[in-house]
N, C-alpha and C positions, 0 to 999 in steps of 0.2 A: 335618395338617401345613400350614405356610401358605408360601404360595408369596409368593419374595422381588421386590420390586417394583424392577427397574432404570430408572431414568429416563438418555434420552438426547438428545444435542441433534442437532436436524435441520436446520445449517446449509446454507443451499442451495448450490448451485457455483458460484453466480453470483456470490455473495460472497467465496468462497474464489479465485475467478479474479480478481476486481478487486482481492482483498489481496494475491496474487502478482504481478498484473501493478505494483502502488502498489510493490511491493518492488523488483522488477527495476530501475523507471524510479526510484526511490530513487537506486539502486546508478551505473545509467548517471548520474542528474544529480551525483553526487558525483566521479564520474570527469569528467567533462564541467567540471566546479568547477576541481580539482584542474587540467587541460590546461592551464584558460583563467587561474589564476596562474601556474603553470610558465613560462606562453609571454608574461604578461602580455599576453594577449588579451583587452581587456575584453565584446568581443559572447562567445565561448567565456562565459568564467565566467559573468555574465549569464543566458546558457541554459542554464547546468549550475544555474543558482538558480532559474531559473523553473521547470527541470524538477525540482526538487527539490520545489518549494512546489506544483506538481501533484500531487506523487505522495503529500504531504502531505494536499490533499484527499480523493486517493483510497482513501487509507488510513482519511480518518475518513467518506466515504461506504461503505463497506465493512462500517463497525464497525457505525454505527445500521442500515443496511442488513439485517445478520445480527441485528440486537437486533431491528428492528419486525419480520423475519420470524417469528421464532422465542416474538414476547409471547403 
């Protein structure tokens, strides 16, 4: 009888923490976006864009992150 071969992927936490935390600060800089037209605040929206394009980074160090751990 041959025994069935499961392969699985061993992404580290460290990856899966920096894709949550890119998520959360996603969430906040769109809220933060959102404030800074409401109020037409330009520093608000601003930082709700900067934080947005951070969490943009750290979305894609996250990604190659879990690809080179896991080649």
């Amino acid at each position: 009888m041959e025994e069935k071969i499961v392969t699985i992927q061993k992404t580290s936490k460290k990856w899966k923490k920096v894709y949550l935390i890119s998520f959360f600060t996603l969430s906040i800089g769109f809220i933060t976006l959102l404030m800074g037209v409401s109020t037409e605040n330009d520093s608000t929206g601003v930082f709700g864009i900067l934080l947005m394009l951070s969490s943009v980074v750290g979305f894609v160090v996250a990604k190659i992150g879990a690809w080179w751990t896991n080649r």
